[in-house]
N, C-alpha and C positions, 0 to 999 in steps of 0.2 A: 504494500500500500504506500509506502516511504518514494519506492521509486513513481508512482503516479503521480506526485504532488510535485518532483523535481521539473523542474524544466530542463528540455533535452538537451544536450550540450551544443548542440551546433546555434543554440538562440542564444546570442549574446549580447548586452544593452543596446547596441549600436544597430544592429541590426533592424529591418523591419520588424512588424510586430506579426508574431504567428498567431495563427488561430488560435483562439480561448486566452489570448493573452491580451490581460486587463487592463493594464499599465497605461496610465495618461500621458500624455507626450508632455513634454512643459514646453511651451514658447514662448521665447522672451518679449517685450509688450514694453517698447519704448514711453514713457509715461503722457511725454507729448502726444503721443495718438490715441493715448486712453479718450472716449467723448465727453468732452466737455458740455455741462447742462446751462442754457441761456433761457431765461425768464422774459418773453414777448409782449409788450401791454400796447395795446393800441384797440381803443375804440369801435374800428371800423373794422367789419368782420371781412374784408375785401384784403384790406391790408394786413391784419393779423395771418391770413392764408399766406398769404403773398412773402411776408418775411417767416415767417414759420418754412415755407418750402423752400427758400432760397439756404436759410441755417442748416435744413435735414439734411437738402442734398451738398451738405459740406461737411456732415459727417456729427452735427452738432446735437445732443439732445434740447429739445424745446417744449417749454413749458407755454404755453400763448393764453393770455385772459385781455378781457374785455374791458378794465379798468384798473387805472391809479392804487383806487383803493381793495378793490379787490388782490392786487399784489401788492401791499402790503400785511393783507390778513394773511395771506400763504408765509410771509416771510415768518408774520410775527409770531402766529402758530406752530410755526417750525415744519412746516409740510414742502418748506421747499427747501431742506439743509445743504445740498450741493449746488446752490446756485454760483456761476462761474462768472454771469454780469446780466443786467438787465439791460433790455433795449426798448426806446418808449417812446410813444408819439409823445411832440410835444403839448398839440392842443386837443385835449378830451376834456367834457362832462363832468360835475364835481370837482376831480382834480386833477391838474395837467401835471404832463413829466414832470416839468420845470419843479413842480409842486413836490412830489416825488421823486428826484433825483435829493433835493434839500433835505428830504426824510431821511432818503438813505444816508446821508454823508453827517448828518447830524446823532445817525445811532451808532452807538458805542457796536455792537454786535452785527451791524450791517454796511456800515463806511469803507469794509475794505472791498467792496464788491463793483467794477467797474461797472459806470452807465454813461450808454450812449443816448444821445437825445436823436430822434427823426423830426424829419416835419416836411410839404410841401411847401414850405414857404421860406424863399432865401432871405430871412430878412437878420441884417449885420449885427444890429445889437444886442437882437436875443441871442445869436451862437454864442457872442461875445459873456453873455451873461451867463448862457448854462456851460462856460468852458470854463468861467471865473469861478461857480457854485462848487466843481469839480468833475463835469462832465470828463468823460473820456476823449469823449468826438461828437459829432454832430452829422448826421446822414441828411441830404436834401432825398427826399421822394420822389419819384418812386426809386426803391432799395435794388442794388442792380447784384446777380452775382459779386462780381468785380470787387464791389462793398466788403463783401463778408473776406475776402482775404486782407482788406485793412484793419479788418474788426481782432484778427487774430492776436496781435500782440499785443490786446487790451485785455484777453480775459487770462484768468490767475488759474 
């Protein structure tokens, strides 16, 4: 019975794996390519699709809601602990990025979390403003691929 439980001599680690043989491969998994999770807030369900599929097909996991405030209850709840950066229209309902970028950088437990502002509308003093708050960046609308490879060395 001793010799049934042996492995045959010719399987040797290096080796492919033979029949009935269990063993997990390990692959190593540079940490940069682990997916990164981004938290999407934007009002308009047009655009929330819109940068939601431009993030996936970059490899990103995304989180997309419909409101300021409503990502903030996910933060402060704790249902969103790996968030890597938030990306947010600037003008919605209730309350705008702008409104919620200040939240973030004002919490002790949420400031280190990079945010970018969106918006269609290029106007100079609010970038200026939510770049001074601590925005990361600021995207003009509509969000193009091209984007998201600028967006990379902003998330942690």
């Amino acid at each position: 019975m001793a010799a049934a439980a042996a492995a045959p001599a010719s399987v040797a680690p290096s080796s492919p794996k033979a029949a009935g043989d269990n063993r997990k491969t390990v692959v190593s998994v540079d940490a940069s390519e682990l997916e990164k999770h981004v938290l999407a807030v934007d009002d308009s369900s047009v655009d929330r699709a819109v940068i939601a599929r431009i993030l996936r097909g970059s490899r990103y996991k995304v989180t997309a809601v419909e409101s300021a405030t409503r990502a903030l209850e996910l933060l402060a709840l704790g249902l969103l602990p790996d968030v890597s950066m938030i990306i947010t229209d600037y003008w919605m309902p209730g309350m705008t990025g702008y409104e919620l970028l200040k939240r973030v950088k004002e919490s002790a437990a949420l400031r280190g979390i990079p945010v970018v502002i969106m918006s269609s509308e290029n106007v100079s003093t609010r970038i200026t403003r939510c770049l001074e708050e601590g925005a990361e960046g600021f995207l003009l609308k509509p969000v193009r691929p091209a984007d998201v490879s600028r967006l990379c060395s902003r998330i942690r």
